[in-house]
C-alpha positions as CSV (number, residue, x, y, z in Angstrom):
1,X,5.2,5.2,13.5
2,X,1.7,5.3,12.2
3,X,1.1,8.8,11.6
4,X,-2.3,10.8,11.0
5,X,-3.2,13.6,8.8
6,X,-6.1,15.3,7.5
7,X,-5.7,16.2,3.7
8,X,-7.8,18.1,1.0
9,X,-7.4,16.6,-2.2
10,X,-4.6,19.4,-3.1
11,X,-1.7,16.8,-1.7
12,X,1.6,17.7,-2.8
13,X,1.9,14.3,-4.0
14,X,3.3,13.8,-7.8
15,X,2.3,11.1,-10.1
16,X,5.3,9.3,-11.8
17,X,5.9,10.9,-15.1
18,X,8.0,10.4,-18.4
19,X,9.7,7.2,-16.8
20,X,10.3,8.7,-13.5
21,X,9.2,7.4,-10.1
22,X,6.4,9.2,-8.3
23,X,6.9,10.8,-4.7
24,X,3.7,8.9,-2.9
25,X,2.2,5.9,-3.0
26,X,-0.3,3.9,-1.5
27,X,-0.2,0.5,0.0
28,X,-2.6,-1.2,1.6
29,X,-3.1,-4.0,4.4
30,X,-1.6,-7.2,1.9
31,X,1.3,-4.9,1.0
32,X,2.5,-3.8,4.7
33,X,2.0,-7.4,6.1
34,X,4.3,-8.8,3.8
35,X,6.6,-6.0,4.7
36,X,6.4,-7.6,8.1
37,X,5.7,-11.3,8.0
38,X,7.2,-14.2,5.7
39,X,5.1,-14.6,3.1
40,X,5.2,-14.9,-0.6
41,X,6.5,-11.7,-1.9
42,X,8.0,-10.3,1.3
43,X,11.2,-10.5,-0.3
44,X,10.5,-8.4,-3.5
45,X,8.0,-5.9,-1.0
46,X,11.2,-5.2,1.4
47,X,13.4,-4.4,-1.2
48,X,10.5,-1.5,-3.0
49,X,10.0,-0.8,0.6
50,X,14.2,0.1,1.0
51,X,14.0,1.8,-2.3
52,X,11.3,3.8,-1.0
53,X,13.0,4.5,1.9
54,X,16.2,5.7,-0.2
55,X,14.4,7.5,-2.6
56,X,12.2,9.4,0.1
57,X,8.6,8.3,-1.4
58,X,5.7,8.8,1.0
59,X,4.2,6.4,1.9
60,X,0.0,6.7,2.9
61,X,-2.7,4.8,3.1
62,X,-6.2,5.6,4.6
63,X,-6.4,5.0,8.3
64,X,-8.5,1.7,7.5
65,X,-5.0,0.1,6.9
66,X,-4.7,0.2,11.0
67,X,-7.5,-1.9,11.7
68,X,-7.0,-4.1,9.0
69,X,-3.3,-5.0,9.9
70,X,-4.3,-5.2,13.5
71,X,-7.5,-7.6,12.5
72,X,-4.8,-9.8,10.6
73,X,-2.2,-9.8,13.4
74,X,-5.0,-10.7,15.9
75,X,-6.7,-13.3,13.8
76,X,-3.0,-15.0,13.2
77,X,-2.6,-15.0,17.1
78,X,-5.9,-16.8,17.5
79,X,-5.5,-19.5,15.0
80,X,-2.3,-20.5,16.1
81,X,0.3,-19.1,13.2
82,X,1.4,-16.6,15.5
83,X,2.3,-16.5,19.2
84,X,1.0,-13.4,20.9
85,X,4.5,-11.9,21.1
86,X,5.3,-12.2,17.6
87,X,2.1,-10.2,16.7
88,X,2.7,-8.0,19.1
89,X,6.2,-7.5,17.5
90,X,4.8,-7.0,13.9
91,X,2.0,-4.4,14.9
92,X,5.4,-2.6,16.4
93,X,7.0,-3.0,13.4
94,X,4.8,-2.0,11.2
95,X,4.0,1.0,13.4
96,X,7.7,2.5,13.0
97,X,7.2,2.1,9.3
98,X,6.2,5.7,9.2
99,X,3.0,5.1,7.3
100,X,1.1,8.8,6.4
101,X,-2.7,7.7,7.6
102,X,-5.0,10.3,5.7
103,X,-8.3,11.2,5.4
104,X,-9.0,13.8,3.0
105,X,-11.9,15.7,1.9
106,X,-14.2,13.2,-0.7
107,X,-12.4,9.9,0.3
108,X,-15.7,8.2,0.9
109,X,-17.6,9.8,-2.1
110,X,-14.7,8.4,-4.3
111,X,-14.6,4.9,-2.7
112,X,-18.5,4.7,-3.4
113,X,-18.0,5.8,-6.4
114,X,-15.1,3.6,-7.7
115,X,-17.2,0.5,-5.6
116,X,-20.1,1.3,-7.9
117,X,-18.2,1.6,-11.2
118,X,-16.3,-1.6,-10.6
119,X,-18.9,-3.9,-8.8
120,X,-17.2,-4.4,-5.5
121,X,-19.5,-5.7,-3.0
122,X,-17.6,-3.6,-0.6
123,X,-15.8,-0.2,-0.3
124,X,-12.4,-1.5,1.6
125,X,-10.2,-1.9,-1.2
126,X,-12.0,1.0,-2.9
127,X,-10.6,3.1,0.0
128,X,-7.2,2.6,-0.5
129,X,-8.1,3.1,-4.6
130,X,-9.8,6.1,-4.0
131,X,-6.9,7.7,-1.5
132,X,-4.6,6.9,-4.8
133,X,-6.7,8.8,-7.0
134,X,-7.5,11.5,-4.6
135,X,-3.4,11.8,-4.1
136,X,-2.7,11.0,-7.8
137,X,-0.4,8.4,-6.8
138,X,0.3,4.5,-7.6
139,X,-1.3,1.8,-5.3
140,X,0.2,-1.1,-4.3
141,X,-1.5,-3.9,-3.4
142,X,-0.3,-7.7,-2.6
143,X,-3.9,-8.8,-3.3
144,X,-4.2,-11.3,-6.5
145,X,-7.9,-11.3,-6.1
146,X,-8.4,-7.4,-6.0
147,X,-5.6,-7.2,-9.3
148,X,-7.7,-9.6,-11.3
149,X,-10.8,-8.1,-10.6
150,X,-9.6,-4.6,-12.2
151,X,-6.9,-5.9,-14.4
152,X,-5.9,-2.9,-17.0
153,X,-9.3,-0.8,-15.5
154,X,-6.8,1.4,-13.3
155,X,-3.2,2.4,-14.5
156,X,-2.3,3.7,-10.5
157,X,-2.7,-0.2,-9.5
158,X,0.2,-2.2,-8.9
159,X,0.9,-5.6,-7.9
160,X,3.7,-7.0,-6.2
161,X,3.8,-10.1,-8.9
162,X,5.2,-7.0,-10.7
163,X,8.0,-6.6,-8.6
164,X,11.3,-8.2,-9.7
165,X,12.4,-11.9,-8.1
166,X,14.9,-11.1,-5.0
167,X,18.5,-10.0,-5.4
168,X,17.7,-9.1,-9.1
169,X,16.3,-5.5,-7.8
170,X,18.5,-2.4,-9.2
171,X,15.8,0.8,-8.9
172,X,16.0,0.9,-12.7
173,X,12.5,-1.2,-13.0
174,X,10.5,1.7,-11.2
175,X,11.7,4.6,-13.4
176,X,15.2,5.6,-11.3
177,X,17.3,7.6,-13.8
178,X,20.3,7.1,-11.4
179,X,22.2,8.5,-8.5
């Protein structure tokens, strides 16, 4: 389930350290469809998403990520590529993925912000950047566009071209020191 909270900026979120795998991250709309539907990279995002899971990471994004998903969902229906049950069916699943939905004090002053200092003509991805800087966490993002545009400009972003081909995934690539 989607859940909400309200946080100030003093999240008990920990940034990955020395090798070792942070506590919270961020995804954002591309990340959590792929999750969900078959598309490039689903394979490699379900198996972070299990080591997540295992590893107990929190998982947040800023409550935009709702009406994106269900925008995308809806837009799939109407074109065709989805029939309405099988939207319906991903907006459930993705609902029971236990997503934190935040809104903490500054979000929108640091999505201007970052919109400004990067040129974006428009503050959505900056959300989700800003929630990652506001947490201190990494943000994961399945959008090529949005990784080329800020290539080497923010070390919390991550791309899920990143994440290793399926059945090749151990843990070890994201810092695990081992069970």
């Amino acid at each position: 389930m989607l859940s909400t909270e309200s946080r100030s900026s003093g999240s008990r979120a920990l940034r990955a350290k020395d090798g070792e795998f942070s506590s919270s991250v961020v995804v954002d709309a591309s990340f959590v469809l792929k999750l969900i539907l078959p598309e490039e990279y689903s394979e490699q995002v379900r198996q972070m998403w299990e080591w997540w899971v295992r590893k107990e990471v929190e998982v947040s994004a800023p409550y935009l990520l709702t009406y994106e998903v269900v925008s995308v969902l809806r837009h799939k229906v109407f074109r065709g590529e989805l029939v309405l049950e099988e939207g319906e069916a991903a907006l459930l699943a993705i609902q029971a993925q236990g997503i934190m939905l935040l809104h903490p004090k500054g979000l929108e002053q640091v999505s201007w912000e970052l919109a400004k200092e990067f040129n974006r003509p428009t503050a959505y991805d900056t959300s989700y950047l800003a929630l990652a800087q506001l947490l201190d966490s990494e943000f994961w993002t399945a959008d090529k566009k949005l990784k080329n545009a800020l290539q080497g400009r923010l070390p919390c972003l991550r791309w899920v071209g990143e994440l290793p081909p399926p059945g090749s995934y151990s843990g070890k690539e994201r810092g695990e020191k081992g069970d």
